[in-house]
GUFI-120224 format. One record per residue (C-alpha): x, y, z; residue in three letters. Coordinates in steps of 0.5 Angstrom, whole numbers, plus 500, padded with zeros to 3 digits. Example, Ala and Ser with C-alpha at 12.3 -4.5 7.8 and 13.67 -1.06 7.14 Angstrom:
2
525491516ALA;527498514SER;
END
This chain:
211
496414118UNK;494407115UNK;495401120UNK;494396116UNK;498398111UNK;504400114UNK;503393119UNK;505389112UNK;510393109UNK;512392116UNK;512386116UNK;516385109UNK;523387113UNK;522379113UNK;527378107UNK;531382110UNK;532379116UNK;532373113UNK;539375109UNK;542378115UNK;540370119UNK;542366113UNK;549370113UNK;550369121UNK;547362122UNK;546359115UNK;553361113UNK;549364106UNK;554369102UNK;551375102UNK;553381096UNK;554388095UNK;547388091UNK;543385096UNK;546390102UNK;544396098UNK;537393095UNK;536391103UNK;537400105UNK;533401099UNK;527397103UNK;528400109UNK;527407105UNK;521404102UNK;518402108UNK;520409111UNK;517413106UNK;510409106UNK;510410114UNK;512418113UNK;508419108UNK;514423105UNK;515428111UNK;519428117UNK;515434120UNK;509430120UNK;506429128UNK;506421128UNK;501418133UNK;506414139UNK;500408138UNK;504408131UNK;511409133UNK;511403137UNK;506399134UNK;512399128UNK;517398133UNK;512391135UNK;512390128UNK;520390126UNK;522386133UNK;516381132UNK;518380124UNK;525380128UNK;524375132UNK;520370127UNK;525370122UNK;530368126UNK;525362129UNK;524360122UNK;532361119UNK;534356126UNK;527351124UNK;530351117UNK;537349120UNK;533343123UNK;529342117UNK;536341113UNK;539336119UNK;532332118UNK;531332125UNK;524336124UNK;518334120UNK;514340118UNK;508337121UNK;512335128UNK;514343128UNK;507345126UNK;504340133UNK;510342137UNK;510350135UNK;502350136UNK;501346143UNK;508351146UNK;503357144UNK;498354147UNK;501353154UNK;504360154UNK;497363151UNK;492360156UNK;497361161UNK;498369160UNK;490369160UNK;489366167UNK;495370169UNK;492376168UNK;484375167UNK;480372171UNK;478364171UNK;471366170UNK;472369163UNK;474362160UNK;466362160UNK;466364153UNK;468357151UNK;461355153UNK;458358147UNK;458354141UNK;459360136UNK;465361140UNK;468354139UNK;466354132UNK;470360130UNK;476358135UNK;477351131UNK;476354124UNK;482359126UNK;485354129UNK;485350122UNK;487357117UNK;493357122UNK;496351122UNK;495349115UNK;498355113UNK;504354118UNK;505347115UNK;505349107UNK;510354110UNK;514349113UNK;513345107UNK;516351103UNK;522352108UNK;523345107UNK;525345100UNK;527352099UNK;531358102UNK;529361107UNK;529368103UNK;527365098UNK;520362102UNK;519369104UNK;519371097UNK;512368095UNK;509372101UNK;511379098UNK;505381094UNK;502381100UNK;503389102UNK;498389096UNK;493385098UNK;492388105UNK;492395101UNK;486394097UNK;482389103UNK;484395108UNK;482400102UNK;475397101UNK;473394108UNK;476398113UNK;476404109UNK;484406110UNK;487411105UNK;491410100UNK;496414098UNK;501416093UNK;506414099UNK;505407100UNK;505406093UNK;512408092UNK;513404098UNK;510398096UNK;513398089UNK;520399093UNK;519394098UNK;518388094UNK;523391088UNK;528390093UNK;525384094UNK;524381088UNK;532383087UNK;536381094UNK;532374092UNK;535374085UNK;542377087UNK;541370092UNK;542365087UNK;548368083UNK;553365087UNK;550358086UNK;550358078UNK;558360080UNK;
END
């Protein structure tokens, strides 16, 4: 079973989780459309990660690696859904958020690391190649962090999320011709009904406004 490809559209439940945020924190208003296009991406996304069978034998490493997904795309919706809470009360720029966010994470990684690693592996900040690469992940990371948090500042945050919907896409064809992963009919039905439901539950989201 495909793991990149099942990893984003994993991933692609944000929208979903995203309404559900906007309902219970931003009191966004919540249709009867989007409730169902919301079911039909998770059957999208189950079709692409069953490959269409329930007699299959799954991989355990891949029941749980879902799982991780599902909870961490759990998770990062609702920081972002309380972000744009702060973002709307101007209590937060996207570059402060960006700096607070990435020095917190860098206390609780390092932190981890020499928990459970010893201190004598921190020799490979010794190599200039290492450093090189450490710097330019961190630069791909927080400038894509911050055009997101610009993103959340002007608009919803299931509608942000929308603009990162092709990805499923992507990641199939890179997984397709990099790492060799196989396409298959079941994930392009599970992608074509994941980002439809997409595509319909941010639409269904702007009707109550032109009321």
């Amino acid at each position: 079973m495909a793991g990149a490809i099942n990893g984003s559209l994993t991933q692609k439940t944000s929208v979903f989780f995203g309404l559900i945020f906007g309902v219970l924190i931003l009191k966004e208003r919540i249709s009867k459309l989007q409730i169902i296009f919301s079911i039909i991406l998770f059957f999208g996304l189950f079709i692409a990660i069953t490959q269409g069978s329930l007699t299959t034998s799954y991989d355990v490493e891949v029941v749980i690696g879902v799982l991780l997904l599902l909870f961490i795309t759990f998770l990062w919706m609702l920081g972002h859904t309380l972000t744009k809470s702060m973002f709307d009360r101007n209590e937060m720029t996207p570059t402060q958020m960006v700096f607070v966010r990435n020095i917190i994470s860098g206390i609780i990684l390092i932190t981890i690391y020499l928990i459970f690693f010893p201190v004598e592996n921190l020799s490979v900040f010794n190599d200039p190649i290492n450093i090189f690469f450490f710097i330019a992940m961190g630069i791909v990371y927080g400038s894509g962090l911050f055009c997101w948090y610009k993103t959340l500042s002007y608009l919803d945050v299931s509608k942000a999320t929308i603009i990162i919907s092709p990805t499923p896409i992507v990641t199939s064809l890179f997984a397709s011709f990099i790492l060799g992963e196989v396409f298959t009919v079941f994930h392009l039905i599970g992608t074509l009904l994941v980002i439809s439901s997409i595509i319909m539950i941010v639409r269904q989201k702007e009707i109550p406004k032109n009321k």
